[in-house]
N, C-alpha and C positions, 0 to 999 in steps of 0.2 A: 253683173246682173243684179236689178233691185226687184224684188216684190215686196210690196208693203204692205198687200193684204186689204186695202180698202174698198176694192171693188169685189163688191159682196155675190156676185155675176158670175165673176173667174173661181172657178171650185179647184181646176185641176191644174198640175203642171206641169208636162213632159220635157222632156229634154232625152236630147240624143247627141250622146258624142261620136265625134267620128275620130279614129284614127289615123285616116290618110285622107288626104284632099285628093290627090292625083298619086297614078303609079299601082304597080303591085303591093300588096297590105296583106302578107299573110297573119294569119291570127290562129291560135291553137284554139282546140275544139274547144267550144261551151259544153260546161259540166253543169245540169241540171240539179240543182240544190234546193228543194222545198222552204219555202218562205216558211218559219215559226209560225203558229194558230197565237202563239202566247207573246203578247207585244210585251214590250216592256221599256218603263219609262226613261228618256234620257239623262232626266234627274235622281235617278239611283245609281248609288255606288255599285250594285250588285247588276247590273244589267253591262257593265262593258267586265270585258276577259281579265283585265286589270284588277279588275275590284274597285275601281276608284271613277268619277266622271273625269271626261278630258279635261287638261286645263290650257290655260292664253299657250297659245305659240307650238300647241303638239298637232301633229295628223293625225287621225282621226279615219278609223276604217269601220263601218259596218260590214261586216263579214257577211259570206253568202249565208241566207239561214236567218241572219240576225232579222228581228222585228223591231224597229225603236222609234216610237213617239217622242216627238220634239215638245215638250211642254215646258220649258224655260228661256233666257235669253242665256246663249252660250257666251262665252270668253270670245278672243279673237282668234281662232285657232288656224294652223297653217294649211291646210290641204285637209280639204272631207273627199275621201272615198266610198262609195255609196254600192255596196255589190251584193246588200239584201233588198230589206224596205227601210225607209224613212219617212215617215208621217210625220203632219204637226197636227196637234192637239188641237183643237177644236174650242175656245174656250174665248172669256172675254179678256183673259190676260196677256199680257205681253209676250209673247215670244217668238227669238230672232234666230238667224244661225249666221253668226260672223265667221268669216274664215277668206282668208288671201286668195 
């Protein structure tokens, strides 16, 4: 998937994964997790559990709860798991989210 963000038009972008195309797909219950009021930048060490931002080549999990604004071009990272929020920044600067 590419969005590059040019068409000034598209504000929003869903996506839905599905875990089974065809067949029974059981799934254990959804645990309701309140999204953060307090976002917090993806460009701060202190905003992932680590202490540190991700770098090239790691996964990458927003946790349920987590808040985090995309306001940089990230490394190439292997696998973004996405089970809070993720925004992007809003800005006239560069910012990308590379990941396999």
């Amino acid at each position: 998937m590419v969005i590059n963000g040019n068409n000034l038009a598209v504000k929003n972008l869903r996506l839905q994964g599905l875990q089974c195309i065809s067949g029974d797909c059981p799934q254990d219950a959804v645990i309701f997790v309140p999204i953060s009021a307090d976002a917090k930048f993806w460009s701060e060490d202190a905003s992932w559990p680590s202490g540190m931002q991700p770098k090239a080549g790691e996964d990458v999990q927003i946790l349920p709860g987590m808040n985090i604004v995309l306001d940089i071009v990230t490394p190439i990272l292997n696998l973004v798991t996405v089970n809070g929020r993720l925004s992007f920044y809003d800005a006239s600067i560069p910012i990308e989210l590379n990941a396999k």
